[in-house]
Structure formats: structure tokens, C-alpha cells
C-alpha positions in Angstrom: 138.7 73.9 144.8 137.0 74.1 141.6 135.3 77.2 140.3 131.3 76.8 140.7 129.7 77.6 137.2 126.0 77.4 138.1 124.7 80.1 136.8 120.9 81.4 137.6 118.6 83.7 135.4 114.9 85.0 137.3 112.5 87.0 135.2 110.3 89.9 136.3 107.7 91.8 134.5 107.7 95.5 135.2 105.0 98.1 134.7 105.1 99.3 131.0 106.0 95.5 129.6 109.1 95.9 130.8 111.3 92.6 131.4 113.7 92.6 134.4 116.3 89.3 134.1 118.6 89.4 136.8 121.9 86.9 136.0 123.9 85.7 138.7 126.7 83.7 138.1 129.5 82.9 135.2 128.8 84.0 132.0 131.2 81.3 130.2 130.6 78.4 128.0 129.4 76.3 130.8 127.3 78.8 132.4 126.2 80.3 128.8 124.8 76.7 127.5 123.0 76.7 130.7 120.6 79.3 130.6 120.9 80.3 126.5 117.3 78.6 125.2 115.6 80.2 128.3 117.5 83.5 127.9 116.1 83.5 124.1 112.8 82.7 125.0 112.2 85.3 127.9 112.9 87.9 125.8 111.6 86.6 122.8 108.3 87.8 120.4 106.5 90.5 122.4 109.0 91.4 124.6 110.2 94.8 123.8 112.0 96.4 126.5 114.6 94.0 128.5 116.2 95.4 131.7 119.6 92.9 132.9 120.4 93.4 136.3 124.1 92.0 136.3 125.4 92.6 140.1 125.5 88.8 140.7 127.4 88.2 137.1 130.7 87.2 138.2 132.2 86.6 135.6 131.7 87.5 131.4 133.3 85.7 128.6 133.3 86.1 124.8 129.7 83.4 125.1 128.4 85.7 127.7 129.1 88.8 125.5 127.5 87.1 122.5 124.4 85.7 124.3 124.2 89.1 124.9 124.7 90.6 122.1 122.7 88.6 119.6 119.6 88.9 121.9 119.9 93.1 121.9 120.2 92.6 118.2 116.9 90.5 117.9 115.2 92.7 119.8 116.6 96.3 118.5 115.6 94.6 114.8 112.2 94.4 115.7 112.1 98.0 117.8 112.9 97.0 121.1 115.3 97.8 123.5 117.7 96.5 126.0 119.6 97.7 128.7 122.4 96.1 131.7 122.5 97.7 135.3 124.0 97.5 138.7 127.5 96.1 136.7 130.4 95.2 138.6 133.6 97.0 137.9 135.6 94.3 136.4 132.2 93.0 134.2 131.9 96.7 133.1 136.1 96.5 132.1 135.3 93.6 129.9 132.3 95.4 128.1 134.1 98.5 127.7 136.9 96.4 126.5 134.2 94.5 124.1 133.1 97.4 122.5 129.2 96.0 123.6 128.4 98.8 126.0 128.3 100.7 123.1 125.8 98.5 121.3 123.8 98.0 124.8 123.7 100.7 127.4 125.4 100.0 130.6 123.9 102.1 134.0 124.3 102.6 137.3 121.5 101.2 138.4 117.6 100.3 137.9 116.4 103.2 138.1 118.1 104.9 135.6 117.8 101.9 133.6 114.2 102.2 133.5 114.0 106.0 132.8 116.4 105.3 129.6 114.2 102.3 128.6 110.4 104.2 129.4 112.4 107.4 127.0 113.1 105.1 124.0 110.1 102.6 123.1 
């Protein structure tokens, strides 16, 4: 049976101009190439503060972890902020692993999330 690589991506606009994108699927090349030109434009110019729920990601490769990680770095250069949440344990393994939940904070869940993100734009 093969593996099924649709992945999905729904946006949601907070109070504050907050962004919330949650991601359900596999974050590899197949499932990256999917949603990479809407990922870039969500969260492009205004968007300042990104929220990522992650409970649905199944699965992160090295495309996921750099869609990831050269959108954080767009918006930290121009003084925004992003943050993943509600992380399974074996996605969490592969950012600790990464080194990119050091670049982009990784929490429990939403809520705390969204206190880190009000605290820091």
C-alpha cells in the first residue's frame, strides 16, 4: 500500500495579526512542492507573527525543515516572528535533531504559542 503524500495547509487570522497555518500531512519533497508557493505567500509582506500548528504533520524531511526554515528567516529579517505547536514526538526528534527548534520555537501547545508570539513583536 503506498504511502499517501497529500499534504493540506489552512490559514487563520488571529486577534493581534497573528497567522495560524495548521499542516497536516508529509512534509517531503512531494508533499513540500505541494503547498511551497502558498506557504510563501501566506506568510508573506505584512505578516508578522506566524503560529504553525503541526499535530497533523506526519512526517518532516530535510524540504519540510527548509520550507520551514527559510520562511522563519524571511520573516525574522524583516521583524517578525514565527513559532510551531502541538508537535508530535517523533516530528519534535527530527527538529531537535535539525538543530531548527533552536532557530524557531517549538511549544506545547497554542496557547503558549501565542503568549511567546504577543511577548515578542
Amino acid at each position: 500500500m503506498p504511502l499517501e503524500n497529500t499534504v493540506t495547509i489552512t490559514a487563520e487570522h488571529l486577534e493581534h495579526n497573528v497567522l495560524k497555518l495548521s499542516l497536516a500531512g508529509r512534509l517531503d519533497l512531494e508533499g513540500v512542492n505541494t503547498i511551497d508557493d502558498t506557504f510563501t505567500q501566506m506568510i508573506a509582506y505584512p505578516t508578522q507573527a506566524v503560529l504553525i500548528d503541526m499535530q497533523k504533520v506526519n512526517f518532516l524531511a530535510s524540504f519540510g525543515i527548509r520550507l520551514l526554515l527559510i520562511n522563519a528567516k524571511a520573516l525574522y529579517n524583516r521583524g517578525g516572528k514565527m513559532a510551531l505547536y502541538n508537535v508530535e514526538p517523533n516530528i519534535a526528534k527530527v527538529l531537535e535533531i535539525s538543530g531548527l527548534d533552536k532557530l524557531i520555537p517549538v511549544h506545547p501547545e497554542m496557547t503558549s504559542a501565542q503568549s511567546w508570539i504577543s511577548s515578542t513583536i
